[in-house]
C-alpha positions as CSV (number, residue, x, y, z in Angstrom):
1,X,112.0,61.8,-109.8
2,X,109.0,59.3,-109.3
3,X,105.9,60.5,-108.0
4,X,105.6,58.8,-104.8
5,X,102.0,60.2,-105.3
6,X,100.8,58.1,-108.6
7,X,98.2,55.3,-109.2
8,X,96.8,57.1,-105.2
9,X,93.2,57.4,-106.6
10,X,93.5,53.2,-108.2
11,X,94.8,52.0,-105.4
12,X,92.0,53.8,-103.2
13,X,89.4,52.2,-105.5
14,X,91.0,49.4,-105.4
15,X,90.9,49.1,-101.4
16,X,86.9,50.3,-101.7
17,X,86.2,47.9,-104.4
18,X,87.8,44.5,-102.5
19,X,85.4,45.2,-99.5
20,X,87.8,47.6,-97.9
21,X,85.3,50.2,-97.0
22,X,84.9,49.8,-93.7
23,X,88.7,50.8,-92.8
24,X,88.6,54.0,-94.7
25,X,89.1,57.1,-92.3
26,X,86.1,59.7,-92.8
27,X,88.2,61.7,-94.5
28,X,89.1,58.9,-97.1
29,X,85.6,58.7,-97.5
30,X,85.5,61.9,-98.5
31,X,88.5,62.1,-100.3
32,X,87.2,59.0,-103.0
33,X,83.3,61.1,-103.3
34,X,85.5,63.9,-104.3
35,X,87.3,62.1,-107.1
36,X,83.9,61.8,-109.0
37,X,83.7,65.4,-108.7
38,X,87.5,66.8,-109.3
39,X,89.0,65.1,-112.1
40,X,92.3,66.3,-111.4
41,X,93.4,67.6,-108.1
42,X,95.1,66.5,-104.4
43,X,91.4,65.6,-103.0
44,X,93.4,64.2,-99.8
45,X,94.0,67.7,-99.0
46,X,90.4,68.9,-99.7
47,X,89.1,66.6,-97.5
48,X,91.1,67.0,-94.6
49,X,90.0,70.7,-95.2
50,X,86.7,70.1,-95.1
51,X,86.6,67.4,-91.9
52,X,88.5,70.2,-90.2
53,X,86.1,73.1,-91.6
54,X,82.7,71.2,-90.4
55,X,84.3,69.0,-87.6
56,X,83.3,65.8,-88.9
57,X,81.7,63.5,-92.0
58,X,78.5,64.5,-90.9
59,X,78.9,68.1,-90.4
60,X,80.1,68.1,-94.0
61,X,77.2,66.3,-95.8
62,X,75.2,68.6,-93.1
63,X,76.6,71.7,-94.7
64,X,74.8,74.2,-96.4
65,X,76.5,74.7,-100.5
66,X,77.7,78.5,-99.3
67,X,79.7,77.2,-96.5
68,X,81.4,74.5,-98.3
69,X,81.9,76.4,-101.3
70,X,84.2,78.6,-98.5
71,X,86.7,75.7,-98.1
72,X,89.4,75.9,-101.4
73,X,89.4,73.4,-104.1
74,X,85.3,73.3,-103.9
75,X,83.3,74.9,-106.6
76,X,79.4,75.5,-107.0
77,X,78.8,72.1,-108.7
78,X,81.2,70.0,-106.1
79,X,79.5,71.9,-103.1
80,X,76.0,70.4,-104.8
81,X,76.9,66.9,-105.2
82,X,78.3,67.0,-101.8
83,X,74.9,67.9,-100.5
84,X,72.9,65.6,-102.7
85,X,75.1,62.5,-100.9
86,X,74.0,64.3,-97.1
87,X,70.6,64.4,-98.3
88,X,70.3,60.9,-99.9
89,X,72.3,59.6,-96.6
90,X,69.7,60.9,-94.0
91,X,67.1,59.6,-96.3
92,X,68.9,56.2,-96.7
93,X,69.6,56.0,-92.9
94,X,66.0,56.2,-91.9
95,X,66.3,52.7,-92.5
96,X,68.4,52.1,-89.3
97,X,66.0,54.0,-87.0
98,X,64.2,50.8,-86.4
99,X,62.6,48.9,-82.9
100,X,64.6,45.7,-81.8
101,X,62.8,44.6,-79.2
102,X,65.2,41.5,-78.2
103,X,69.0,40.7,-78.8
104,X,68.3,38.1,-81.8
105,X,67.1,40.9,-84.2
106,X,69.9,43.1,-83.2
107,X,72.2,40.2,-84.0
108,X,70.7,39.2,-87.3
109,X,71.4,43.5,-87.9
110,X,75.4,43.1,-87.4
111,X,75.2,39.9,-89.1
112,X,73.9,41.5,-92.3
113,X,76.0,44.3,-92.0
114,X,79.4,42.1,-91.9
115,X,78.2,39.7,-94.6
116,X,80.2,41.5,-97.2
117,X,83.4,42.7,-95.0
118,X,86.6,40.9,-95.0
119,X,88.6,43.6,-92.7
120,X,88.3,43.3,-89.0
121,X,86.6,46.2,-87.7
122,X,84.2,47.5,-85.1
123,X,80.9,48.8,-85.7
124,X,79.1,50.6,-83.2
125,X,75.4,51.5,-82.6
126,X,73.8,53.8,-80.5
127,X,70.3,52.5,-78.9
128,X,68.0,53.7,-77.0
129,X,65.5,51.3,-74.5
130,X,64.5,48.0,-76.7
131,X,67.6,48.2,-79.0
132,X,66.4,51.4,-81.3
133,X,69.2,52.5,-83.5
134,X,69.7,56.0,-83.3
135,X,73.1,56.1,-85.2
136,X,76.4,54.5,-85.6
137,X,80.1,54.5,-86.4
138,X,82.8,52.3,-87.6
139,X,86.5,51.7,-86.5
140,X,89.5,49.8,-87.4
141,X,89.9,47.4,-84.9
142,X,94.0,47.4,-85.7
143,X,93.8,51.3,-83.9
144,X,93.5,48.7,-80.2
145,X,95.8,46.7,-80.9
146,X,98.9,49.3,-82.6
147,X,100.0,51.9,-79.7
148,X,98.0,53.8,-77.6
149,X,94.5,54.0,-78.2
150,X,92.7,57.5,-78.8
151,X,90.6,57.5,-75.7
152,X,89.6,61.0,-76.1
153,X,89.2,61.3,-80.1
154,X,86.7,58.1,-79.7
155,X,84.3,59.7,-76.8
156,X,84.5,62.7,-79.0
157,X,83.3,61.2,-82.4
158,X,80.6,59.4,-80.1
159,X,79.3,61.9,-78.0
160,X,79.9,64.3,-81.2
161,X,76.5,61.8,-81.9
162,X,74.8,62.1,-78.9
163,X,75.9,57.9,-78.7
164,X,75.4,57.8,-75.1
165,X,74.1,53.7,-74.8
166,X,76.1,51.8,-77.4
167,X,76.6,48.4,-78.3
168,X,79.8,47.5,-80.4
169,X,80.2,44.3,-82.9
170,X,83.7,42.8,-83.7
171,X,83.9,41.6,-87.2
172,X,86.0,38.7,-87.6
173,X,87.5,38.1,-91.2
174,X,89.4,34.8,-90.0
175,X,85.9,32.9,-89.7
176,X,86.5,32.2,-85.8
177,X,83.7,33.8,-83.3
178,X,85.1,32.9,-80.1
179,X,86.2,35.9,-78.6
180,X,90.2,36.8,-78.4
181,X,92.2,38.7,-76.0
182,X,91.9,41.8,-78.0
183,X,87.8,41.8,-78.2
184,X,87.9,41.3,-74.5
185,X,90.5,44.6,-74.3
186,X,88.0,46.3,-76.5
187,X,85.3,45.6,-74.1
188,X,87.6,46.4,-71.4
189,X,88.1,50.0,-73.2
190,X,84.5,50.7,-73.6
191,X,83.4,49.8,-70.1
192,X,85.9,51.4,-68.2
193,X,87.3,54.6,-70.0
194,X,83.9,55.8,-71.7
195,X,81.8,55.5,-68.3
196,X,83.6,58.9,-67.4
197,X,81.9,60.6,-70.7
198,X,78.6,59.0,-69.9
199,X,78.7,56.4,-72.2
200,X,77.2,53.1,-71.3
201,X,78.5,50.0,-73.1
202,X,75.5,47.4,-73.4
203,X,76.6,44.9,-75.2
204,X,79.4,43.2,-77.5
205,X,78.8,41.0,-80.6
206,X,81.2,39.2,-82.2
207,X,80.2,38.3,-85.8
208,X,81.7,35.8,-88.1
209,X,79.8,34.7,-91.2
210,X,76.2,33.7,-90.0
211,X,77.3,33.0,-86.2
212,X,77.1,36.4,-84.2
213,X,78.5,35.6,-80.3
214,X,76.8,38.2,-77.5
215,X,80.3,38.4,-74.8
216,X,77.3,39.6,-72.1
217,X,75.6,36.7,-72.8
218,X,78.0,34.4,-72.0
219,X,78.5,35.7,-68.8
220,X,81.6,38.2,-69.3
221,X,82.5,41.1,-66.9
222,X,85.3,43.2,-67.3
223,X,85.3,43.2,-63.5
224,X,85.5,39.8,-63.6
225,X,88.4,39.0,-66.6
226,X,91.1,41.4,-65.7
């Protein structure tokens, strides 16, 4: 019989390597760091494991070795490397704790971080007052668009980072900023069914290439549009 199973770890590299990245679930994420550490083994399975074990991608690199040597599949060396990566994370990060003090520099941030993605997706930042990045996530923008959207397993992952003011940016791969119907639903989403978890949508960027579009900017409402 074939194995429906073969080439899984090429074609995962392959998706990572053709600027893929930002469509990867956390636990896919996980799932390719573990391949550099278990040569041969179902690391699918160890990562769901693990997301369930520690709640999420940052409760795992947050983990102290012991605890994740407790999840099967991860040994004394793999439980290391795992913590090296949360350590050199936190490290690289500080780099996105920084003071915009106007929507131009917060602009030119999305813009750098979508210069290399060709998948439409939506990235979205945390901020205190003056546009400070306290953290961020990333999501397939397809999940709005295919069935009903996880209201609940969003507000968790958000408030999971105390991501109470946000501000999202749409990548567009087509090379066309305007804004379409489903960046306007997105907005929609994130104005009305986060308020009731507390979280304040700010703004909306939608970046293609160099041009970055601000949807608040230009007057929109979701009031207003629906």
């Amino acid at each position: 019989m074939k194995n429906i199973h073969a080439g899984h770890r090429k074609r995962m590299r392959e998706k990572f390597l053709k600027g893929h990245a930002e469509s990867l679930c956390d636990h896919e994420l996980i799932e390719m760091l573990l391949f550099y550490c278990i040569p041969v083994a179902n690391t699918n399975n160890i990562a769901h494991e693990l997301i369930n074990s520690f709640g999420s991608i940052s409760g795992v690199f947050s983990a102290d070795t012991s605890e994740l040597m407790k999840v099967n599949g991860i040994n004394q060396k793999t439980s290391e490397k795992i913590a090296f990566v949360g350590e050199f994370m936190r490290k690289f990060g500080k780099s996105d704790n920084e003071m915009f003090t106007e929507n131009k520099s917060l602009k030119e941030y999305y813009s750098d971080y979508f210069r290399n993605v060709d998948s439409d997706v939506c990235l979205i930042v945390s901020t205190e007052q003056r546009y400070r990045i306290i953290d961020r996530i990333c999501i397939p923008t397809n999940i709005f668009t295919e069935g009903e959207i996880p209201v609940n397993l969003i507000a968790r992952k958000l408030l999971e980072k105390n991501m109470h003011h946000i501000v999202a940016g749409i990548n567009h791969s087509k090379g066309n900023y305007f804004p379409t119907y489903t960046d306007y639903n997105i907005v929609q989403f994130f104005s009305e069914n986060l308020s009731i978890f507390d979280i304040t949508l700010k703004d909306c960027f939608i970046c293609s290439g160099e041009v970055v579009y601000s949807i608040m900017e230009n007057g929109f409402s979701p009031d207003k549009y629906f």
